[in-house]
PALO-410588 format. One line per 5 residues: number of its first residue (from 0); their letters; for each residue y, z, x of N, C-alpha, C, O. Coordinates in Angstrom, 3 decimals, m for minus. Layout:
% PALO-410588
NUM) a) Y:Z:X:Y:Z:X:Y:Z:X:Y:Z:X; ...
***
This chain:
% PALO-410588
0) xxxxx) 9.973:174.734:79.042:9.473:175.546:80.148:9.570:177.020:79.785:10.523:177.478:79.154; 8.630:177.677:80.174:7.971:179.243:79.725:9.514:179.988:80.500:9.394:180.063:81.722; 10.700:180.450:80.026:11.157:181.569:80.716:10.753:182.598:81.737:10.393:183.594:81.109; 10.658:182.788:82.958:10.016:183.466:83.689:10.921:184.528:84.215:11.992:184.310:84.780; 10.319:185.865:83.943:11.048:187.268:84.861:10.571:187.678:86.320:9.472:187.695:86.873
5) xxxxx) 11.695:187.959:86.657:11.478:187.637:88.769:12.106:189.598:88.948:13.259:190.029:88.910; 11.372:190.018:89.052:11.985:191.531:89.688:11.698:192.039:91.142:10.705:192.518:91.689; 12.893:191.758:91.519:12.748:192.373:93.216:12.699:193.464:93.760:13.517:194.333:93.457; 11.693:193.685:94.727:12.285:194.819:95.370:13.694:193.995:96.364:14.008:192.816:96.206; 14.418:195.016:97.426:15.410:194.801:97.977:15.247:194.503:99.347:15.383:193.359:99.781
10) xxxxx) 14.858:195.832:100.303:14.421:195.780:101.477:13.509:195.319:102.071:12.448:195.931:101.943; 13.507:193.864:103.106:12.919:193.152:103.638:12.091:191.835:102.613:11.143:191.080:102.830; 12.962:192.041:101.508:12.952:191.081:100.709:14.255:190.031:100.570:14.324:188.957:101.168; 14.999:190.420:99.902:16.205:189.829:99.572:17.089:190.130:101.077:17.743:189.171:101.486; 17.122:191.149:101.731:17.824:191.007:102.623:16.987:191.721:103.615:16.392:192.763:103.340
15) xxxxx) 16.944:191.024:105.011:16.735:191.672:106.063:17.371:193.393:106.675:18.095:193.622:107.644; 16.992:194.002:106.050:17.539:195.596:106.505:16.558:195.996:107.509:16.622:197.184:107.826; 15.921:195.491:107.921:14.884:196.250:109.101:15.346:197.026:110.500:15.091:198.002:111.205; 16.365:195.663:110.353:17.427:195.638:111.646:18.260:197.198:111.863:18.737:197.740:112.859; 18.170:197.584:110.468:19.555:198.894:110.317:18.554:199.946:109.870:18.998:201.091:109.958
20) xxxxx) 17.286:199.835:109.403:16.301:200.749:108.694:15.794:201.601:110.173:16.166:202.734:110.477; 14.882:200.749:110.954:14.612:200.911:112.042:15.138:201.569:112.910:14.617:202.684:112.932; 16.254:201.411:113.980:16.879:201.630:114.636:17.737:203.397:113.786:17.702:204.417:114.474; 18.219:203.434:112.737:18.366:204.697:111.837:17.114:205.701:112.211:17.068:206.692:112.940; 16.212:205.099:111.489:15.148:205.977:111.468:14.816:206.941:112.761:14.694:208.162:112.852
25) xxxxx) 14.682:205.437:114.117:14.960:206.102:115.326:15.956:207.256:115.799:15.624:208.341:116.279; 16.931:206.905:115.619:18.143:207.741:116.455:18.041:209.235:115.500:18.508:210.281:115.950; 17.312:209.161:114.026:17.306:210.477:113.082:16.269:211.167:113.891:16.627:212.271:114.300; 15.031:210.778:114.233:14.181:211.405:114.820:14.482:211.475:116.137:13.965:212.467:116.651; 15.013:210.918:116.766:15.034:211.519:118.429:16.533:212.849:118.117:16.460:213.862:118.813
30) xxxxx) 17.253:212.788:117.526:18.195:214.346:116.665:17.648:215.188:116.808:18.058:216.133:117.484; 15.797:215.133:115.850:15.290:216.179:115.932:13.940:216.631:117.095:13.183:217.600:117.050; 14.029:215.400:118.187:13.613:216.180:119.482:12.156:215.234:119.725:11.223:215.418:120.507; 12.445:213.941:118.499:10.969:213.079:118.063:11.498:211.651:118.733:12.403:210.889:118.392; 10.637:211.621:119.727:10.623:210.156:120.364:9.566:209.463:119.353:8.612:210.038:118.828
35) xxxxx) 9.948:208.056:119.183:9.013:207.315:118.166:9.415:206.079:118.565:10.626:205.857:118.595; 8.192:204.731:119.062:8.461:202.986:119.047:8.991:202.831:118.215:8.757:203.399:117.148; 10.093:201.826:118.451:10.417:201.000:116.904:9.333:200.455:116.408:9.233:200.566:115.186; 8.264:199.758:117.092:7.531:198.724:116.791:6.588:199.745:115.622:6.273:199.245:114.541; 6.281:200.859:115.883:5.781:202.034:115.321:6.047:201.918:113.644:5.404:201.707:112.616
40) xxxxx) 7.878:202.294:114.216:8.532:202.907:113.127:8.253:201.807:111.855:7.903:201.952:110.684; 8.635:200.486:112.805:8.423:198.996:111.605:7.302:199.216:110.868:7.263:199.329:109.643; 6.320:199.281:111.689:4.556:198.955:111.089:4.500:200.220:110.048:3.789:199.938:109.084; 4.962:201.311:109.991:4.656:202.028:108.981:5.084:202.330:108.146:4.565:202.836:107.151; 6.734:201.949:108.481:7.762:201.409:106.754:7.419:200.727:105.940:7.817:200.902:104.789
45) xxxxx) 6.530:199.681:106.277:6.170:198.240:106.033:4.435:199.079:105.221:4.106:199.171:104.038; 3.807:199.473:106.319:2.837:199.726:105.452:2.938:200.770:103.940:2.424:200.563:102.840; 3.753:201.854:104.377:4.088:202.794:103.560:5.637:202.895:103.306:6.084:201.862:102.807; 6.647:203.971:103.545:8.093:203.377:103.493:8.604:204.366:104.166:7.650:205.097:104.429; 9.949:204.996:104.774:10.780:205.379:105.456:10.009:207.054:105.170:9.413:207.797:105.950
50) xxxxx) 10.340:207.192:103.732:10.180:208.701:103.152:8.755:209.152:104.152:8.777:209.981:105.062; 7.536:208.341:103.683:6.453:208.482:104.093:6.415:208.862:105.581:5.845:209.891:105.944; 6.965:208.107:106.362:6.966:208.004:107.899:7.569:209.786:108.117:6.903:210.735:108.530; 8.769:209.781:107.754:9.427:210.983:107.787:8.444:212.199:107.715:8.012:212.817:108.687; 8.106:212.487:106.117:7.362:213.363:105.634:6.021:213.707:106.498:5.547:214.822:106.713
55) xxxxx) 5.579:212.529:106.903:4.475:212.833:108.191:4.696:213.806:109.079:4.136:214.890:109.245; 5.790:213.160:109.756:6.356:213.854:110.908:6.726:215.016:110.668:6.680:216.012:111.391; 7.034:214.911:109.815:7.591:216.710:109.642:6.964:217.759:108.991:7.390:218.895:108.787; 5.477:217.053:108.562:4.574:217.770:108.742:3.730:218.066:109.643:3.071:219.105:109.683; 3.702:217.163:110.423:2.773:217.110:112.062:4.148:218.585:113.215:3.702:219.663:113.609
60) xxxxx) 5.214:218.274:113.391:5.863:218.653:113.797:7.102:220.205:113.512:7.967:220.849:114.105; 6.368:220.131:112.159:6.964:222.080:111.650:8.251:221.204:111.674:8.918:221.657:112.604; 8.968:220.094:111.059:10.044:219.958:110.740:10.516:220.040:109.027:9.754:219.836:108.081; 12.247:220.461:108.929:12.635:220.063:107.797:12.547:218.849:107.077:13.288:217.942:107.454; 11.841:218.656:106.178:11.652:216.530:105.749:12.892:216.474:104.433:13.527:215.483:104.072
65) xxxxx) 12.966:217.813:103.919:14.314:217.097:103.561:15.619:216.692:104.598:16.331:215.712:104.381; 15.817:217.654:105.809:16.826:217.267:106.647:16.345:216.025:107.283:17.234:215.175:107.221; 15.325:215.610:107.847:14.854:214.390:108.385:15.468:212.953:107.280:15.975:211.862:107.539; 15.122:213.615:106.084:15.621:212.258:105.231:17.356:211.935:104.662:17.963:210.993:104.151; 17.672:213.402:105.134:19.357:213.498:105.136:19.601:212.450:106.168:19.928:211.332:105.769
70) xxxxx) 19.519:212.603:107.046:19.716:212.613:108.850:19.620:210.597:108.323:20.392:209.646:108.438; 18.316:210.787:107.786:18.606:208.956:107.763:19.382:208.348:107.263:20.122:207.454:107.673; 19.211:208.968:106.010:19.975:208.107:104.947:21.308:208.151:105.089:21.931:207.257:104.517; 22.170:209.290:105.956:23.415:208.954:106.751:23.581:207.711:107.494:24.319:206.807:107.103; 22.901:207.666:108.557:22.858:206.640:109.878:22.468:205.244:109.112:23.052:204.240:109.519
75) xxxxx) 21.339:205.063:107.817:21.136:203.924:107.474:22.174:203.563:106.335:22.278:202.382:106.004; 22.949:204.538:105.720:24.153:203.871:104.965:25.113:203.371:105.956:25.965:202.550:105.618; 25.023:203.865:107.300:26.446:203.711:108.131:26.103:202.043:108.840:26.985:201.605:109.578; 25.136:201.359:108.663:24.880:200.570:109.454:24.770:199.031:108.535:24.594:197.964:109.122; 24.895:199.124:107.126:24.891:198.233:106.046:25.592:196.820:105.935:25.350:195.813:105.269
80) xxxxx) 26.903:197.281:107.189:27.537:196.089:107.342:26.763:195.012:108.758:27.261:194.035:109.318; 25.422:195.671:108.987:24.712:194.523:109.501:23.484:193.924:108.938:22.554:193.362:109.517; 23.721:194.216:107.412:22.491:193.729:106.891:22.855:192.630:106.643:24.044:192.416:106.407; 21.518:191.217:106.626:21.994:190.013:105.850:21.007:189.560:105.368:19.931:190.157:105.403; 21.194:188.294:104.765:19.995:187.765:103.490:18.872:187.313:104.042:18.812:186.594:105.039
85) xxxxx) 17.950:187.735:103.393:16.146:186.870:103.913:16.598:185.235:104.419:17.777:184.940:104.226; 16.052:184.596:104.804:16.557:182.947:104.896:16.107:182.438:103.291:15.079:182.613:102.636; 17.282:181.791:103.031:17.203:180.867:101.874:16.835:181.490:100.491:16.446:180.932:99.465; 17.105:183.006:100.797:17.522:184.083:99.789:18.235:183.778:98.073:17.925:183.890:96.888; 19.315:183.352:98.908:20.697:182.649:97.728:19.897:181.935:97.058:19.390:182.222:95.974
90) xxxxx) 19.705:180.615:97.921:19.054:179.217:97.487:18.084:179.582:96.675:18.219:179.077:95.561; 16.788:180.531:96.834:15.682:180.751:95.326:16.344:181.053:94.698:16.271:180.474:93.614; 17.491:182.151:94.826:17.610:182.790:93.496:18.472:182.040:92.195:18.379:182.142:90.972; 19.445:181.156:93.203:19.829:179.904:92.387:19.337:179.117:92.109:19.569:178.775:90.950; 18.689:178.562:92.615:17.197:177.346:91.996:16.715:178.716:90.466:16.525:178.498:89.269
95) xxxxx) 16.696:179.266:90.798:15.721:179.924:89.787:16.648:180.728:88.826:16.076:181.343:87.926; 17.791:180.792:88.887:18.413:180.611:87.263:18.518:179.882:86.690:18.282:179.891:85.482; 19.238:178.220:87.867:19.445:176.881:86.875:18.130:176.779:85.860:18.263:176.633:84.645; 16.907:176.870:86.494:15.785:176.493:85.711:15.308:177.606:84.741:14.176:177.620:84.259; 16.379:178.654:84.463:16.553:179.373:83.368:15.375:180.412:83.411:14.657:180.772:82.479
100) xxxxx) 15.359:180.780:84.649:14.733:182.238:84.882:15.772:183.366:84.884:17.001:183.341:84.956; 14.923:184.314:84.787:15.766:185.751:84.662:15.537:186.760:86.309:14.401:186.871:86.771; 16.451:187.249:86.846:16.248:188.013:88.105:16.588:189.495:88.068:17.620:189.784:87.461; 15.827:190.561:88.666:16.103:191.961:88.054:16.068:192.521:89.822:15.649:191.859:90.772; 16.480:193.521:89.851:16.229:194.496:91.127:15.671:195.867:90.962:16.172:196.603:90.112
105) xxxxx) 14.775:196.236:91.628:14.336:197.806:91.424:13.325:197.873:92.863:12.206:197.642:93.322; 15.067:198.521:93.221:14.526:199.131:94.981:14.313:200.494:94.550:14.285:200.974:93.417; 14.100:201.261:96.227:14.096:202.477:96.292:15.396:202.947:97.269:15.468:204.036:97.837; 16.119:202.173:97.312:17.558:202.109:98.035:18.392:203.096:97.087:18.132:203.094:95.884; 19.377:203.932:97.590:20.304:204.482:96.190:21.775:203.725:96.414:21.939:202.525:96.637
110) xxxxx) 22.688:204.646:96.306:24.067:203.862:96.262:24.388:202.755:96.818:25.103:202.003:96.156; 23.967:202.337:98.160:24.225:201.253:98.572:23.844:199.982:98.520:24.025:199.074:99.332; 22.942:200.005:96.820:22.205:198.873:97.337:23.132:197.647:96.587:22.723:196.536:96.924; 24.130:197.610:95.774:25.179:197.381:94.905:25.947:196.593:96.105:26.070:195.371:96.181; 26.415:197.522:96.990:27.199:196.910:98.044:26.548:195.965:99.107:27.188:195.155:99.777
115) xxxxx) 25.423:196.134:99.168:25.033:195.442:100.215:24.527:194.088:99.213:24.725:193.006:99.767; 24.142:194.035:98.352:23.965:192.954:97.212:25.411:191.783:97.089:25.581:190.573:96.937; 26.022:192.688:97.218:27.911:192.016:97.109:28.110:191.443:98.063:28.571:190.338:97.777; 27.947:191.685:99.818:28.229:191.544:100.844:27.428:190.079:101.394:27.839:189.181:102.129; 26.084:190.278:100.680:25.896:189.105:100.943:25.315:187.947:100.265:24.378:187.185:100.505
120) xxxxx) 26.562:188.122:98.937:26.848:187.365:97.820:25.917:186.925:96.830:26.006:185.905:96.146; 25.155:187.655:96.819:23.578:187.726:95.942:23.570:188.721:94.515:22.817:188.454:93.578; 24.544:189.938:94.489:24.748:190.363:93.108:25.036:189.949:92.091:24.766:190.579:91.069; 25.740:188.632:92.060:25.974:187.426:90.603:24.278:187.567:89.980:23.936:188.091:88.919; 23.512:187.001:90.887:21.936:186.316:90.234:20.841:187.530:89.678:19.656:187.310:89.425
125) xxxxx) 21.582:188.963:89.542:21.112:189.512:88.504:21.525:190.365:87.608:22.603:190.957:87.675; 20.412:190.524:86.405:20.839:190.776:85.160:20.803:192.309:84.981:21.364:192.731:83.969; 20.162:193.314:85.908:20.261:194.622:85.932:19.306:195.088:87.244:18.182:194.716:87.581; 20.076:195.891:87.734:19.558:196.574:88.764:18.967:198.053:88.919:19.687:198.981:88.550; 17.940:198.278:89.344:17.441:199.829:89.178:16.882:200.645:90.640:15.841:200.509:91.283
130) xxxxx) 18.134:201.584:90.838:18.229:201.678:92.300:17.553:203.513:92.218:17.184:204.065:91.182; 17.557:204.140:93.634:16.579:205.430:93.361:17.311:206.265:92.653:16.861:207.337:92.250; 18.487:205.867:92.434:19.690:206.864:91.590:19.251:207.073:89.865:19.472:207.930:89.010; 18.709:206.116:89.912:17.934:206.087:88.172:16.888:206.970:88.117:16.564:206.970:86.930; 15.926:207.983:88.917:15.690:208.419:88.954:13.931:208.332:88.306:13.266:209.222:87.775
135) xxxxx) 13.566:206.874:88.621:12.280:206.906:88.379:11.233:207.308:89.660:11.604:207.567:90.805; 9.793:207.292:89.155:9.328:207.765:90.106:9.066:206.180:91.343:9.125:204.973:91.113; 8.805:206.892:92.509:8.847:205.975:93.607:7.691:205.035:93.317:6.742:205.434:92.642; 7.731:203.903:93.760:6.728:203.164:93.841:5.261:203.550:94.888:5.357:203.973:96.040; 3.824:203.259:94.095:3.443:202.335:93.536:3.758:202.678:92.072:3.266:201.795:91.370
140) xxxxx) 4.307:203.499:91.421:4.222:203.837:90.003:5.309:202.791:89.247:6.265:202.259:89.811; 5.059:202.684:88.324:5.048:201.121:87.731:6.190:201.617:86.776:6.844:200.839:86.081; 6.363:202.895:86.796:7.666:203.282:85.649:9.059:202.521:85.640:9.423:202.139:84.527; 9.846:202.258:86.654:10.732:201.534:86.641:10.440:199.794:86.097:11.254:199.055:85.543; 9.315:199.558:86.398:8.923:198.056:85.941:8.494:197.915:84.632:8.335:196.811:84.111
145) xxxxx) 8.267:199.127:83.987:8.187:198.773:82.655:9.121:199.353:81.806:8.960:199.386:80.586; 10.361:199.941:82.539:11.530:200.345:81.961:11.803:198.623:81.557:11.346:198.117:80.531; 12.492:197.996:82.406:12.611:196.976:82.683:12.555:195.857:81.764:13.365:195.085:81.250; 10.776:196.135:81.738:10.086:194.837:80.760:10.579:195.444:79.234:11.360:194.770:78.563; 10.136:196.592:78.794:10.842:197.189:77.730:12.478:196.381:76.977:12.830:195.610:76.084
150) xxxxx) 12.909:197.036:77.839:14.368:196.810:77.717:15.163:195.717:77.541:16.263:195.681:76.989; 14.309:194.485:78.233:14.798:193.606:78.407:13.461:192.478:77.867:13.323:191.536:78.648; 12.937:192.472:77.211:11.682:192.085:76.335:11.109:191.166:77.163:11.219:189.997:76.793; 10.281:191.463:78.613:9.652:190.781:79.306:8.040:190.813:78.924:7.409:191.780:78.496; 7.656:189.752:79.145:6.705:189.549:78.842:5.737:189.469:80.102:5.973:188.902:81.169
155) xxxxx) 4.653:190.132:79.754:3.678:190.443:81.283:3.254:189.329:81.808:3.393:189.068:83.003; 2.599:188.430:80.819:2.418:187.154:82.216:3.422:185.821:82.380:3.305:184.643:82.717; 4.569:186.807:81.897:5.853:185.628:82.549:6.677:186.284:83.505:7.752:185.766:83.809; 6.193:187.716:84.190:6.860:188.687:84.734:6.125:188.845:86.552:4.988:189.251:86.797; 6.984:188.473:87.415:6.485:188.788:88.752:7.347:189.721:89.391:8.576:189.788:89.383
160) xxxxx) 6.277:190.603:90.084:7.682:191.752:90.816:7.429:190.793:92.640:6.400:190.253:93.046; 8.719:190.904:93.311:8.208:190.094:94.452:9.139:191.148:95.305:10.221:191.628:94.966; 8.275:191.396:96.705:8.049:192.111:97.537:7.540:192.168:98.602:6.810:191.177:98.583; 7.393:192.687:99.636:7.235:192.424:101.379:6.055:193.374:101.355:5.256:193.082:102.244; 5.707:194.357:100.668:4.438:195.003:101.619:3.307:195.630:100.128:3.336:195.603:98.898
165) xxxxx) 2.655:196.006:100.931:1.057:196.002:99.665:1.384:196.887:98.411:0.736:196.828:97.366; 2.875:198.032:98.705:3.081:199.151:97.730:3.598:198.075:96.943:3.035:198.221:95.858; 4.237:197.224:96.879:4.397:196.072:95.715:3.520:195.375:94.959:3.580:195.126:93.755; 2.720:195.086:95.741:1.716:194.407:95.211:0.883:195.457:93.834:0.459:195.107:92.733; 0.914:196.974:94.586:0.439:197.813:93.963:1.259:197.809:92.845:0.679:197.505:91.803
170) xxxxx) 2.327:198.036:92.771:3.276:198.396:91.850:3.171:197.204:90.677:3.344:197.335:89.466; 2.917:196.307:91.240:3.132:194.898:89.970:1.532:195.177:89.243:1.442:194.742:88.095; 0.444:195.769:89.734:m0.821:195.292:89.094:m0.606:196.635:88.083:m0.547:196.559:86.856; m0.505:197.859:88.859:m0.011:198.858:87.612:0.361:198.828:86.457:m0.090:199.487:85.521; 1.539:197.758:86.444:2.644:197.160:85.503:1.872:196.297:84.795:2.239:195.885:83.695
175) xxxxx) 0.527:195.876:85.450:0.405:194.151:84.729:1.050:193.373:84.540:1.431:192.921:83.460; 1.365:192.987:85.889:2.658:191.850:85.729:2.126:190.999:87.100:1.537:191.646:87.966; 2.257:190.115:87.214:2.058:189.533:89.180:2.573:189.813:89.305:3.402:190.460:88.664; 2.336:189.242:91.119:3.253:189.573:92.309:3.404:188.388:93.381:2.533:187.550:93.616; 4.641:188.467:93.977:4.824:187.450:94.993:4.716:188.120:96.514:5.719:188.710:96.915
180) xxxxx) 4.073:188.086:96.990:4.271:189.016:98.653:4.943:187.987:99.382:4.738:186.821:99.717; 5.726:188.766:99.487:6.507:187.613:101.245:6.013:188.826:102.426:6.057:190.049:102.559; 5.539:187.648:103.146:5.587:188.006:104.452:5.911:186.827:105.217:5.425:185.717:105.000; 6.752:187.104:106.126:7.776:186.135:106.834:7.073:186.750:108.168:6.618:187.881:108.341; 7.147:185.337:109.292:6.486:185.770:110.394:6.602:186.291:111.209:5.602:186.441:111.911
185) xxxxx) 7.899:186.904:111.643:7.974:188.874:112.200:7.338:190.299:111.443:7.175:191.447:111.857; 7.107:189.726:110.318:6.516:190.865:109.390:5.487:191.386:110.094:4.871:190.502:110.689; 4.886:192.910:110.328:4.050:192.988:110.635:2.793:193.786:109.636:1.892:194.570:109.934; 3.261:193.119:108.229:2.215:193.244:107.043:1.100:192.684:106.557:1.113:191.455:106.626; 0.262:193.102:106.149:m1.218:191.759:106.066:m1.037:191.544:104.197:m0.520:192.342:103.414
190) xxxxx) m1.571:190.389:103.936:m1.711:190.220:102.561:m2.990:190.992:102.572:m3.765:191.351:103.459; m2.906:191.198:100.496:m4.039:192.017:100.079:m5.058:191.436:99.842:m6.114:191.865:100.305; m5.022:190.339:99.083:m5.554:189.597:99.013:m5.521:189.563:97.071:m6.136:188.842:96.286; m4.504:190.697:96.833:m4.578:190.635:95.353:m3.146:190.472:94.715:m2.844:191.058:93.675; m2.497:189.852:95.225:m1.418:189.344:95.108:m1.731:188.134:94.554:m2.736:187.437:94.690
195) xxxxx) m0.440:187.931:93.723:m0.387:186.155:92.700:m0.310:185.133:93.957:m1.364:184.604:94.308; 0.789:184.856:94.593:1.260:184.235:95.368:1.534:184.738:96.658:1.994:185.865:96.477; 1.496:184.508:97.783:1.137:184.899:98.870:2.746:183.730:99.396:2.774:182.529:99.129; 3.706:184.346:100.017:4.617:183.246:100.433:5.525:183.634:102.249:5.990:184.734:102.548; 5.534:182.890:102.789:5.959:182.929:104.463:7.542:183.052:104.209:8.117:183.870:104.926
200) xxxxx) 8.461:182.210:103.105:9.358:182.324:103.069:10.497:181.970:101.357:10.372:180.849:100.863; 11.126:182.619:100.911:11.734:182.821:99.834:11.996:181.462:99.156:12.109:181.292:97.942; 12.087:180.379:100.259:12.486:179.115:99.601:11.179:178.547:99.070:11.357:177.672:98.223; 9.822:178.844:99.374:8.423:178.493:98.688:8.764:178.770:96.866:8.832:177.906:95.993; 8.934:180.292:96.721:8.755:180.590:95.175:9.069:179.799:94.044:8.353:179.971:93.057
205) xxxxx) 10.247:178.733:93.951:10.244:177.709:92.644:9.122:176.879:92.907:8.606:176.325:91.936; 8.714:176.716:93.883:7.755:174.977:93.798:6.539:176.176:92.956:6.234:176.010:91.775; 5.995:177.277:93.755:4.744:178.090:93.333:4.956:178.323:91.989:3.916:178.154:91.354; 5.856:178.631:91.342:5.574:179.220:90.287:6.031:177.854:88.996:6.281:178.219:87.847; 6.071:176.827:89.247:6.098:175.870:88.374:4.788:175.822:87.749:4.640:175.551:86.557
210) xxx) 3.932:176.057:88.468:2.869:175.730:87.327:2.818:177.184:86.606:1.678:177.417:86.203; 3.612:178.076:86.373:3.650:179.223:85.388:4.321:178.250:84.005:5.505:178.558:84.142; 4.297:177.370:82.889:4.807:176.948:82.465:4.235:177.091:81.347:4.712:176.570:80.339
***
């Protein structure tokens, strides 16, 4: 069987953080005088990501966007001990070493993403992690994913980056590598329609990618 490389993003992938992303994001902007829906805040993390949402606003609104992104990234490190795993999270990622795959991480999370990986016992199942502290550029740019493949001699069509919203999808075709989109059914993300695999929930990915062989 073909060795296969699995590189994750983190948020609303491997672990449900929406719960602590969201609600952060909120309480940073009503600080600075900005009422905003959660339902809002979700749909446009998801389409674009936290930074993005921010940077809007604080261009619509004559605000500081570096203090806006201080302001979060306080309140969303402080809230980490309520993050927990996608459903059946563990379970792929163990199915998918026994069968002698390789698993990588490259969020846009910085220090905490180590701890919150630990907490909910999912940091064993990989082989290197690349968090915003490494200092590549943000996704869709494919630089961290081909640090990655480089380094660790991945091969492009044994290589999937898997991820919750379309900047992934983007990010893996950049790379030339697939992609797995999860969208789970609170998500409020649409597939692209240019995604490898299209999946509702984390425990799908070994059966799908068997025929990668």
């Amino acid at each position: 069987m073909k060795q296969l490389a699995f590189i994750w993003d983190m948020d609303g992938t491997l672990v449900d953080s929406y719960p602590a992303i969201v609600p952060a994001a909120g309480e940073t902007l009503a600080a600075f005088g900005v009422v905003c829906d959660p339902e809002e805040i979700h749909r446009e993390v998801i389409a674009a990501s936290v930074g993005a949402l921010l940077e809007r606003i604080a261009r619509e609104r004559g605000l500081d966007a570096a203090a806006l992104k201080a302001g979060f990234a306080r309140r969303n490190d402080s809230r980490i001990q309520a993050i927990r795993p996608m459903p059946h999270a563990k379970d792929c990622l163990d199915t998918l070493r026994r069968a002698g795959h390789r698993s990588f991480v490259y969020t846009h999370r910085g220090a905490s993403c180590p701890a919150i990986l630990r907490q909910n016992g999912l940091e064993e199942y990989f082989t290197d992690i690349v968090t915003a502290l490494s200092g590549f550029p943000r996704k869709p740019e494919p630089d961290a994913i081909l640090y990655l493949m480089k380094k660790y001699g991945l091969e492009r069509d044994a290589c999937f980056y898997v991820g919750d919203r379309s900047l992934d999808v983007e990010a893996a075709e950049r790379a030339g590598i697939g992609s797995i989109l999860l969208l789970d059914p609170q998500s409020p993300g649409k597939a692209t329609g240019r995604e490898t695999f299209l999946v509702r929930d984390l425990g799908e990915i070994p059966e799908r990618v068997k025929s990668e062989k």
